[in-house]
N, C-alpha and C positions, 0 to 999 in steps of 0.2 A: 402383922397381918399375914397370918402363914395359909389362908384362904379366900378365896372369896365365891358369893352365887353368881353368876354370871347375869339372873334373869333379874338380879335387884340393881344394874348397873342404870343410872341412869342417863338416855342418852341424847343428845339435843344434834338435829339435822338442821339442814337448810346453808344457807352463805352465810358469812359474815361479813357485814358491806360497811363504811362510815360508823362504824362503832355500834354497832347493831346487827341482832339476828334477821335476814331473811329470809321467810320460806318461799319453797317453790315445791310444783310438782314432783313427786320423789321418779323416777322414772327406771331407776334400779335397786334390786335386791341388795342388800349388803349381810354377806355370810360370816359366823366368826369357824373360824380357822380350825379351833377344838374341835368343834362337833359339827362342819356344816349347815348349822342350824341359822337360819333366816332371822337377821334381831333388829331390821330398823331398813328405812327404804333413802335412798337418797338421788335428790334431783341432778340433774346433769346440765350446766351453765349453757347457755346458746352462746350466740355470738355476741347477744343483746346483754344479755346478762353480763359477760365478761367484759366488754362497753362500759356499763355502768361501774362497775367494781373498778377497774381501769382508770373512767373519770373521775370517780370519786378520791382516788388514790393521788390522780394530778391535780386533783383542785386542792387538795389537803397538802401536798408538797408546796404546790404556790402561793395557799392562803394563810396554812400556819407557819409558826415560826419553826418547825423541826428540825430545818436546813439550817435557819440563822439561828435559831438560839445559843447562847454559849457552848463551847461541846463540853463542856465540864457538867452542865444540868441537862444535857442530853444522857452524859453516863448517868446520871444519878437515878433519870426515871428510870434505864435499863438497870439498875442496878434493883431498882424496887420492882420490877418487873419479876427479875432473879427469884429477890426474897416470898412474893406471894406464887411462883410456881414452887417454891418448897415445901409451903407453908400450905398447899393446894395438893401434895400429894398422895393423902387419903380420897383424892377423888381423881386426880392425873392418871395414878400409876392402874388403879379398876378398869377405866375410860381407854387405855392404851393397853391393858391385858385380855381385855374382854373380845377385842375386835384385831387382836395380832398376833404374831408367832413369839410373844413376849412374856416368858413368866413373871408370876403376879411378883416374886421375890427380888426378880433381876429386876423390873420395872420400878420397885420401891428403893434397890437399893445403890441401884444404875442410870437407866435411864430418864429417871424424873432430874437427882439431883445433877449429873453431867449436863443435861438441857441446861441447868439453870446456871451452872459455874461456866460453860460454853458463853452464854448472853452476857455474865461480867467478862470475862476473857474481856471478848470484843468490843465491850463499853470501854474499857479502857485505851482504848487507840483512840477514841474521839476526843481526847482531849493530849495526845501523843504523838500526831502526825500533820504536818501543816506539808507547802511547801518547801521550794529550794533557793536559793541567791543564787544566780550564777556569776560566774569569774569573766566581766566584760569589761571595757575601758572605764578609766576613775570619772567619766562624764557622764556615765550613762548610768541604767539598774536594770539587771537581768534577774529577773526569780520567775519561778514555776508556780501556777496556784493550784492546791485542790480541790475540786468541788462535786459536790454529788452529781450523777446521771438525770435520777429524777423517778422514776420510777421502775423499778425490777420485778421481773416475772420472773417468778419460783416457782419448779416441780419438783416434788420431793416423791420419794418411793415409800415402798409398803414398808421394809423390813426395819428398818427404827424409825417410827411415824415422828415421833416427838425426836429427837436427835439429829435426824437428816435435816428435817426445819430446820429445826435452828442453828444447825451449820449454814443456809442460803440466806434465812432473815437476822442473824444478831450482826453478821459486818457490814451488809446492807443498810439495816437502819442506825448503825454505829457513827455509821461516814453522813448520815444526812438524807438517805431516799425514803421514799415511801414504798411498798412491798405488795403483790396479789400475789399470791401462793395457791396454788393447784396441791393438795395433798394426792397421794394415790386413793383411786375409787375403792381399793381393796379395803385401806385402816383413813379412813377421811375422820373423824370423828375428834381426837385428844386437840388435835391444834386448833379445834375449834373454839376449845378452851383457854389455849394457849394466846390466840386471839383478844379474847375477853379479859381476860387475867393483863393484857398488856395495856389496854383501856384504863382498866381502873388502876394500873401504876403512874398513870397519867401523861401514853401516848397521846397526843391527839386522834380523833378520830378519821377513820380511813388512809391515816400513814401504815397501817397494817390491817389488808382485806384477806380473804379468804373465798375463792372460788372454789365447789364440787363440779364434780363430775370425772368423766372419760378423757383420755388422751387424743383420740380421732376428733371429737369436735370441741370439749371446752380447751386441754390442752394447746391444740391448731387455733385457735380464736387469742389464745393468751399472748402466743409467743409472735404473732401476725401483727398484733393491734400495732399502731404509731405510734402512740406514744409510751409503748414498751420501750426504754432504751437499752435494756439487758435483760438476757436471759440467762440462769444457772438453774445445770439440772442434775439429777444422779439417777440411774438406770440404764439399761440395756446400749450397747452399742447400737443396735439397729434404731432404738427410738433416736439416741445421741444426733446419730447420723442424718433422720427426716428434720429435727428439732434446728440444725444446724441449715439444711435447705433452705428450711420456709423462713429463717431467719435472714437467708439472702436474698428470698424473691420478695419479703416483704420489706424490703430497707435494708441496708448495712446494720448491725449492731452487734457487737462483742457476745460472746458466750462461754461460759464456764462448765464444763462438760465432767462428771466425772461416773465412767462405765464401765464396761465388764473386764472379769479378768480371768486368769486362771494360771492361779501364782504357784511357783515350786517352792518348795521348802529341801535346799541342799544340806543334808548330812555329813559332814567324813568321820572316821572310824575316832577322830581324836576328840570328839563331841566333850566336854568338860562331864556332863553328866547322863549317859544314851535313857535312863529311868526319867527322868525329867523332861530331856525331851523328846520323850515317848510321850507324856501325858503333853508339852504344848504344843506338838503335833495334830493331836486327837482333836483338842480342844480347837486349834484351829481352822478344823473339817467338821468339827461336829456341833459348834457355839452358832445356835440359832438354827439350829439343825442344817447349818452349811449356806442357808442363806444370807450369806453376804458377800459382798462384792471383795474383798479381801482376801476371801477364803483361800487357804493353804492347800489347794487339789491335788497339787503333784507333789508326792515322796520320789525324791530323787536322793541315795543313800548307798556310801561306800560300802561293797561288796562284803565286806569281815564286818559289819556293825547291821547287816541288814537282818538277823535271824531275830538278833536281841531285839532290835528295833522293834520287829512287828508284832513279834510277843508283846510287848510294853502298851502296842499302839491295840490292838485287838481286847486286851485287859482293861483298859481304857474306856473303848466302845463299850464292852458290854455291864459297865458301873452304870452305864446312864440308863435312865427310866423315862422312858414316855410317859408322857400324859397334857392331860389338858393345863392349858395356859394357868388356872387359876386355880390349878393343884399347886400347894407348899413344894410337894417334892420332886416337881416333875424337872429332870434335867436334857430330856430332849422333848423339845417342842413340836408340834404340827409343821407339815407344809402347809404354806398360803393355803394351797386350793388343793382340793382332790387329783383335781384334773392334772397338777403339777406332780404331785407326788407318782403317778402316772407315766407322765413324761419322764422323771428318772429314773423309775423300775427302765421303764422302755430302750434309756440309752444304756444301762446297765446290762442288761439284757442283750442289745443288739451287741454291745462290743465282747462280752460273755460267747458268743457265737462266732465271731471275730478272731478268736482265740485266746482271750484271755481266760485267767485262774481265778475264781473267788476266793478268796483268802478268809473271808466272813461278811456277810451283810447280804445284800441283795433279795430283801427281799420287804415287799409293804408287809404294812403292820395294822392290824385291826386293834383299834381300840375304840371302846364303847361312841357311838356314835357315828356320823359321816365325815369326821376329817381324814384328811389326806394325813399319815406321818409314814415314815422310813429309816429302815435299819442303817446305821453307819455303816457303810461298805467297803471294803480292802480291794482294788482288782491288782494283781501282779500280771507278771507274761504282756505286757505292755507296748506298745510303739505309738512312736509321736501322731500318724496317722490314723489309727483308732479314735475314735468319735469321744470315749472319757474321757481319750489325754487330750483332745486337739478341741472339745466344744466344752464352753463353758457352761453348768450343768444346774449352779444355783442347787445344791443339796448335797447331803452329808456322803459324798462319794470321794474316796481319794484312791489315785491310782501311784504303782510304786515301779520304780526302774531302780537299776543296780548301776555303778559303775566301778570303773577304777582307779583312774587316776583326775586329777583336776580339770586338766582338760576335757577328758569327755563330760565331768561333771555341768562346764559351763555351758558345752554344746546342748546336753539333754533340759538345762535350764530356758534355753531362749526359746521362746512362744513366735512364729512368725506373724502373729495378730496383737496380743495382750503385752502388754508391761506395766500391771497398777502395782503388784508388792511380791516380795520376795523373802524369804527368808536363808540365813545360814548361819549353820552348826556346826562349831572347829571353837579348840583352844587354842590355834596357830593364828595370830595377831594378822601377819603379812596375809597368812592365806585367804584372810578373812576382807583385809581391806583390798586384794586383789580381784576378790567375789563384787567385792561392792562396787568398785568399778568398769567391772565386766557386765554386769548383769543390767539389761536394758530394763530397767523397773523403778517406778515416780519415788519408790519407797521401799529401802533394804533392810531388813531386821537381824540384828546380829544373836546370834543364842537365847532368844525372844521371838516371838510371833503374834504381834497384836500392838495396838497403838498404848502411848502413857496415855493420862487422864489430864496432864499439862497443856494441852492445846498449842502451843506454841510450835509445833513442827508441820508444816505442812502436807495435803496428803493428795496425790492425784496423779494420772497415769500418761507412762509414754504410749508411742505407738496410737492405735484403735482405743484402747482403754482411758483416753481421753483428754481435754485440754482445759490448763489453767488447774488454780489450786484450789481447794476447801482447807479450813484452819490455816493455823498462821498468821503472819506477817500479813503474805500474800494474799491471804483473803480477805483481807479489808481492803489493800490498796488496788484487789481489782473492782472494784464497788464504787470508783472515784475514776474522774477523767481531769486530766492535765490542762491547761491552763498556761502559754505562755506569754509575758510578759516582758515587754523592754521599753523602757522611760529615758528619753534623751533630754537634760536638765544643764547641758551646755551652755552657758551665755544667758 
């Protein structure tokens, strides 16, 4: 499928509540990203609405077995879950190209199938992980139990609609809860599917709902209700930051946070290959046209490697091709919104003024139609206080500092906000394990920039950039609360 029409996608709105579509009032425009062109309306949860989806989610928790069932035939429906979102990709990967910054290629060859190897990952813990025995007198019996919360409220972001889900709902519903999910109002659409598709691998119904809408009222309604016992989200620091509030004014409950960043990428001159990582440099400012939370923003690179470097990195940017989402060839994608794309001419612009150098980029880009896209940017002539280097920008911008020796290297690395990921480049073994233990960041990439496809490593940020883990170990066992136990059997 090396294309697709965008106006033949077909597209199904409303909630998804107890194993069913509801509709509602559509109450906003939803734009695709390509061409700002208007393709479907979608309603916005009240607080009643988010009630219902909510209770249906806890009456489904406490009336079916999903909790108790074996966790061995728990894995097994997530396992058939898996197999019909693969087996669903000629309509998944349209469904998620048509309404994101995703091409139709990456979407087919990436993101449908990772969704679905993501949800066995995590089915496989539920039948992996109990509690503990504790070491207490030969009279007694001390062990720890695990057991699910009860129901989780999920907000996932625009920039991998199918992906970011199903990092908050496969360890969620792995360990036993039942799940509402808030998609973003921007790409609400694929996990609606994804919803569906879980149904007939034969969750029960309403152990996975699905709320629309905005963050100011159905978000705020989601993560308030009572019988939300946890909330996990991924996006902006500032939302992080409200999300984490009203989590305390409305109850105590835990929360899995994982938000903005704006990671350096350290260089020194003994890089194994500087042609190499010139290109995963690029790719990791420029994959997704820089929208993600990951993104490699800051070139930080010893003084004698910095000429070749940027040649490499410049060569780089200008292989890639805009176009629309559901172009075969398009290798840089759309901003979300106009308005965005906007926004980071604007800060590109302002710190250009600032005194920095364009090296290449900065500038929008017209291509046929109303989307917002943007040229991959170089700024050099640099400081930490400049608005490129110091705000997180979410777009294909990187900015580049020089140093010389190790030291300053780690100085110009530390963010005094952000610490989600980092990268470093050296053949020097020590140098490298010395980087990774200096550098305050959830996640360190050694001569690599980007996560495996193995799930198994954890991924989530110090500092501001946020708390608790996604993938992993750890994101199943935070999905589960403890349980202590001790039995006196004396006499």
């Amino acid at each position: 499928m090396d294309r697709i029409h965008p106006d033949a996608v077909n597209v199904r709105s409303g909630h998804y509540i107890g194993g069913a579509y509801i509709d509602d009032q559509a109450a906003m425009e939803v734009r695709r990203p390509s061409d700002g062109k208007a393709y479907a309306g979608l309603p916005v949860a009240d607080e009643a609405m988010v009630d219902r989806a909510v209770q249906d989610a806890w009456n489904a928790f406490k009336t079916s077995d999903w909790a108790q069932r074996a966790p061995r035939e728990r894995a097994r429906v997530m396992r058939r879950w898996a197999e019909l979102i693969e087996a669903d990709a000629a309509n998944l990967a349209p469904l998620e190209t048509v309404g994101s910054t995703r091409p139709i290629r990456d979407a087919l060859a990436w993101d449908v199938p990772f969704t679905a190897e993501g949800i066995r990952f995590f089915a496989e813990f539920a039948d992996k992980h109990g509690g503990d025995v504790a070491a207490t007198r030969t009279d007694t019996l001390g062990m720890t139990i695990a057991e699910p919360y009860g129901v989780i409220g999920a907000i996932a972001p625009w920039n991998f609609p199918l992906v970011m889900a199903s990092w908050k709902i496969a360890p969620a519903l792995a360990a036993g809860n039942a799940v509402v999910l808030k998609p973003s109002e921007l790409t609400p659409f694929s996990v609606l599917r994804l919803a569906e598709l879980a149904v007939q691998a034969g969750m029960p119904p309403g152990i996975f709902n699905v709320v629309q809408g905005d963050g100011a009222v159905t978000g705020d309604a989601l993560v308030r209700h009572p019988k939300i016992a946890k909330v996990t989200f991924t996006g902006s620091t500032r939302t992080g930051t409200a999300i984490m509030a009203a989590c305390a004014h409305s109850g105590t409950k835990p929360v899995t946070l994982e938000l903005g960043g704006k990671s350096p990428q350290v260089v020194f001159g003994d890089a194994p290959d500087l042609d190499r990582t010139a290109r995963t440099i690029a790719g990791a400012i420029a994959g997704n046209a820089g929208q993600v939370c990951v993104a490699g923003s800051r070139l930080i690179v010893q003084r004698g490697a910095a000429d070749r470097l940027v040649s490499g990195i410049v060569a780089a940017f200008a292989a890639l091709k805009a176009g629309h989402t559901w172009e075969g060839d398009t290798t840089l994608p759309p901003i979300i919104r106009a308005s965005d794309a906007l926004r980071i001419d604007g800060i590109v612009q302002r710190t250009v003024a600032a005194g920095a150098s364009l090296v290449c980029g900065g500038r929008l880009l017209q291509v046929a139609g109303e989307g917002g896209y943007y040229e991959p940017t170089l700024l050099a002539g640099v400081h930490g206080e400049m608005e490129a280097v110091h705000d997180e920008i979410f777009g294909p911008v990187l900015t580049l500092q020089v140093f010389d020796d190790e030291e300053e290297a780690l100085a110009l690395a530390d963010h005094p906000s952000y610490g989600l990921a980092a990268g470093v480049h050296t053949a020097d073994l020590g140098r490298a394990l010395r980087c990774v233990r200096r550098i305050e960041a959830g996640t360190v990439w050694v001569n690599r920039y980007g996560r495996s496809n193995d799930f198994v490593i954890p991924t989530g940020g110090y500092k501001r950039s946020g708390l608790g883990k996604d993938l992993g170990r750890q994101a199943f066992e935070a999905n589960l609360r403890f349980k202590s136990v001790l039995i006196d059997f004396a006499g």
